[in-house]
TIDREN-476504 format. One record per residue (C-alpha): residue in three letters; z, y, x. Coordinates in steps of 0.05 Angstrom, whole numbers, plus 5000, padded with zeros to 4 digits. Layout:
N
ALAZYX...
//
This chain:
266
UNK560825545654UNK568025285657UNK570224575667UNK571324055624UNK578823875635UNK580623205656UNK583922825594UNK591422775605UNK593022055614UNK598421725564UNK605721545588UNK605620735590UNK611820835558UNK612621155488UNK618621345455UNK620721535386UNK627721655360UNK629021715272UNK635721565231UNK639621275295UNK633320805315UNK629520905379UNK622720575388UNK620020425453UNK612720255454UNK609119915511UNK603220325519UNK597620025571UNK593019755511UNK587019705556UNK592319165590UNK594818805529UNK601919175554UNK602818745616UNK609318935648UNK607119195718UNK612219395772UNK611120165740UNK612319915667UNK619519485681UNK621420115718UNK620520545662UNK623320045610UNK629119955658UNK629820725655UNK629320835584UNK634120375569UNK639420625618UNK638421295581UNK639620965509UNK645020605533UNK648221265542UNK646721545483UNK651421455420UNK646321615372UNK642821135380UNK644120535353UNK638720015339UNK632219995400UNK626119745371UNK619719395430UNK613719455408UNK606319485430UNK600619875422UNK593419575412UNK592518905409UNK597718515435UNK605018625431UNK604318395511UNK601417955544UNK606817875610UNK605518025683UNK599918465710UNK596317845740UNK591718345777UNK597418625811UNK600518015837UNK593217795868UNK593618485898UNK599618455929UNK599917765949UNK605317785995UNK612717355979UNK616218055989UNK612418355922UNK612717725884UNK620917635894UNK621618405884UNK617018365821UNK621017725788UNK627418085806UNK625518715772UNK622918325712UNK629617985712UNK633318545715UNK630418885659UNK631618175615UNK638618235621UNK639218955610UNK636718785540UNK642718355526UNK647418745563UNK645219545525UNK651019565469UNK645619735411UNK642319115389UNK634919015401UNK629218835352UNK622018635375UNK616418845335UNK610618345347UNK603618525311UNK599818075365UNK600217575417UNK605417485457UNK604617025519UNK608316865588UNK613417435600UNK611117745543UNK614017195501UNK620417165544UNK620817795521UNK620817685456UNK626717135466UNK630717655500UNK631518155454UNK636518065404UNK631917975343UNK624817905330UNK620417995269UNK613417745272UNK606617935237UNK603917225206UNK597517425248UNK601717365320UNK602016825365UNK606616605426UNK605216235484UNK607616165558UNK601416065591UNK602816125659UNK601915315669UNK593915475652UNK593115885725UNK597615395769UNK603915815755UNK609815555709UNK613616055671UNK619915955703UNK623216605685UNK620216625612UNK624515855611UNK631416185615UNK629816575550UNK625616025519UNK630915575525UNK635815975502UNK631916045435UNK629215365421UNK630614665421UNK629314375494UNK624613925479UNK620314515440UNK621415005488UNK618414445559UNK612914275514UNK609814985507UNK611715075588UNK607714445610UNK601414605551UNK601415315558UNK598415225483UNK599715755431UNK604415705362UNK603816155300UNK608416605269UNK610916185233UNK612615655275UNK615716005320UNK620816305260UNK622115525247UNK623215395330UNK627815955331UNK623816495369UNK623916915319UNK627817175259UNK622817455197UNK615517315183UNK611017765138UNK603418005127UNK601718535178UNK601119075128UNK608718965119UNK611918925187UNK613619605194UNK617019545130UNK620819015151UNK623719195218UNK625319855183UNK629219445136UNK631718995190UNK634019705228UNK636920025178UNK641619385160UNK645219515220UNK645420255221UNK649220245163UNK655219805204UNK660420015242UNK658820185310UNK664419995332UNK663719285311UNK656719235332UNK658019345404UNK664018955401UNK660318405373UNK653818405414UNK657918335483UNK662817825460UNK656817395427UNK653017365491UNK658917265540UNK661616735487UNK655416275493UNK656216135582UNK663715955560UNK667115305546UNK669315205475UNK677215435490UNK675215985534UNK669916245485UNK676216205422UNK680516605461UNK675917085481UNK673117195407UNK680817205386UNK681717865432UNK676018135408UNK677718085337UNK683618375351UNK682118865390UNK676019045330UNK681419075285UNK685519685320UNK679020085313UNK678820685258UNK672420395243UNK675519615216UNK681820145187UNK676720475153UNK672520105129UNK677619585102UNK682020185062UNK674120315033UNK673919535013UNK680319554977UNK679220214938UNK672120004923UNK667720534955UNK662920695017UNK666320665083UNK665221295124UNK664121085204UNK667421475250UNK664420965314UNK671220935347
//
């Protein structure tokens, strides 16, 4: 009698690439996608990779199961309750954030569920967000003695102050749709259609320059830590700088003789 073979276990990390998009799904369902030390490594690494890759030019976050994620593996911080783990753990985490702004294609999350505590930082740090009406948001940390510090700098960045400290010190949850009206996210639709509309969402930029869309998503980020002058003069190189690109040649000699501009990405 032979035996039974164990079942493979899944990659906590899933990816899928179609028509210039690549979707990376969090896959620890069992852990509403909590981003342990093992999953912000392989985020960090699969986003290295698509940063390298030209053909790709819109990353989609999403989650499978329940929850789109619901932030740290609080398990493994009680199990490795040492200062060491937690200030390597927040630095990885960190890191990972600002790879998100810094990768040159732009970022959409896909929320079907909740998101809470890093989970909903992560949310604030991609680049644009459409929710299911059924999700919910919440930084939640506050609730076990810990304030979402990190999940702040992203949450702050999205939402009025005022919003953003009350949901740190309550740890209480919004809806979908208040949390388009905060800011926190861009589009809002029944469950049934969310696919749809991230595909839609996706597809608006695919159909851009590539050119411009890198340009763009560096300068916009750098432009906000600036003062007002320095921010105008850097946005005034960049526009100029867009403009010696085949791509703006291109597609403005397209404008002018009224028909589809043909992207060359350079």
């Amino acid at each position: 009698m032979s035996a039974v073979p164990a079942p493979t276990e899944q990659p906590m990390l899933l990816r899928h690439d179609a028509n210039g998009v690549t979707t990376l799904t969090l896959n620890r369902p069992a852990q509403f996608n909590s981003l342990s030390s093992a999953m912000l490594e392989a985020l960090i690494a699969a986003i290295d990779a698509i940063a390298r890759d030209d053909s790709v030019r819109v990353v989609v976050l999403a989650g499978e199961g329940k929850a789109f994620c619901a932030g740290h593996d609080l398990k493994e911080m009680r199990g490795n309750h040492t200062l060491a783990f937690q200030q390597q753990l927040f630095r990885l985490c960190g890191k990972f954030m600002m790879k998100l702004t810094e990768l040159p294609q732009p970022v959409i999350a896909r929320i079907h569920g909740i998101a809470t505590a890093a989970g909903c930082q992560l949310v604030s740090m991609c680049d644009l967000a459409v929710a299911a009406d059924v999700a919910r948001f919440a930084v939640s940390g506050i609730n076990v003695g810990l304030f979402c510090a990190t999940p702040s700098v992203g949450l702050s960045r999205n939402m009025g102050r005022k919003q953003a400290f009350e949901m740190l010190v309550t740890g209480d949850f919004i809806d979908a749709a208040e949390a388009q009206r905060r800011g926190l996210v861009n589009r809002v639709v029944p469950l049934e259609q969310l696919d749809d509309e991230v595909a839609k969402l996706a597809a608006a930029i695919v159909a851009k320059s590539p050119v411009a869309v890198r340009m763009g998503k560096q300068m916009f980020y750098r432009q906000l830590e600036m003062g007002l002058d320095a921010a105008y003069q850097m946005a005034a190189e960049t526009m100029a700088c867009n403009m010696m690109s085949e791509d703006a040649a291109e597609g403005i000699d397209a404008f002018i003789a009224k028909r589809k501009p043909e992207w060359r990405g350079r």
